[in-house]
N, C-alpha and C positions, 0 to 999 in steps of 0.2 A: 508429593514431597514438599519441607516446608522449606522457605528458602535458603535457612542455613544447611542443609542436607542438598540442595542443589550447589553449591556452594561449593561445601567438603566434595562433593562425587566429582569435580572437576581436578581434585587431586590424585596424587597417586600416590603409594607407602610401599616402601621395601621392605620387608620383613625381613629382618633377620631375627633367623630362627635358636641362632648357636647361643646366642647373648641377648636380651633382650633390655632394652637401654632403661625400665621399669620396673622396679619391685616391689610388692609391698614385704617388707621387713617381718613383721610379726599378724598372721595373722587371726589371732586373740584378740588384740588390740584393735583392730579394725570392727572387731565383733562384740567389743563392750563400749565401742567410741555411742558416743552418744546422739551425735549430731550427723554423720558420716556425710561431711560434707563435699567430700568428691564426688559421690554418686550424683552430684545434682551442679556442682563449677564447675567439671571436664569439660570446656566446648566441643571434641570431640566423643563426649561419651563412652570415655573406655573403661569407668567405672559404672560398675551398677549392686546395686544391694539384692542380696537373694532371700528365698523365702524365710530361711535358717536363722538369718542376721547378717551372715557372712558379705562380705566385701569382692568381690569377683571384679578380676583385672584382666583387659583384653590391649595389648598396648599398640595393635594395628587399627593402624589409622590415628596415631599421637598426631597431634600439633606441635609437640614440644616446645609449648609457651612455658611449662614450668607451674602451674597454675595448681596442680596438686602438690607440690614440696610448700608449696605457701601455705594452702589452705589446713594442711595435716603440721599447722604449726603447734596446736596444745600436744600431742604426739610426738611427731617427729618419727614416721613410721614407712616415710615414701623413700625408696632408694632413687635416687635419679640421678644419670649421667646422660651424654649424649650420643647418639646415636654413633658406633663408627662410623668412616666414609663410605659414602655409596647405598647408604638404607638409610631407611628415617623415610620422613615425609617430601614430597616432589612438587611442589606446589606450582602449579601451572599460572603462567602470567599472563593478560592480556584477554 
């Protein structure tokens, strides 16, 4: 493991499955972006490019820094809100 993956493994993520606090809006747009650069800013990696073109969103294990509504700014294609209470990311101190 590299040490940012030892890092994350130190947290914990609550899933919530009902609502998921990430969208991607359209995805077309995702599939003709040219640059797709979420699959490569995520610090958590919950994007990834697939064989196709396509865009593939996994939102467990978010950081919720916010760092794809940024990056997807020629777009504008990320839904992002924040986790309701009690899911989201658990980030252990110490």
């Amino acid at each position: 493991m590299s040490k940012i993956e030892e890092k994350l493994f130190q947290d914990r993520y609550r899933v919530d499955a009902d609502r998921p606090h990430i969208q991607i809006k359209d995805a077309e747009i995702c599939a003709r972006c040219r640059n797709q650069q979420c699959t490569v800013c995520c610090p958590a990696g919950c994007y990834s490019r697939e064989a196709d073109g396509s865009v593939a969103l996994a939102t467990d294990g978010c950081l919720e820094c916010g760092t794809c509504r940024i990056i997807c700014d020629e777009h504008r294609n990320v839904a992002w809100e924040w986790p309701r209470g009690g899911f989201g990311i658990l980030f252990k101190f110490g």
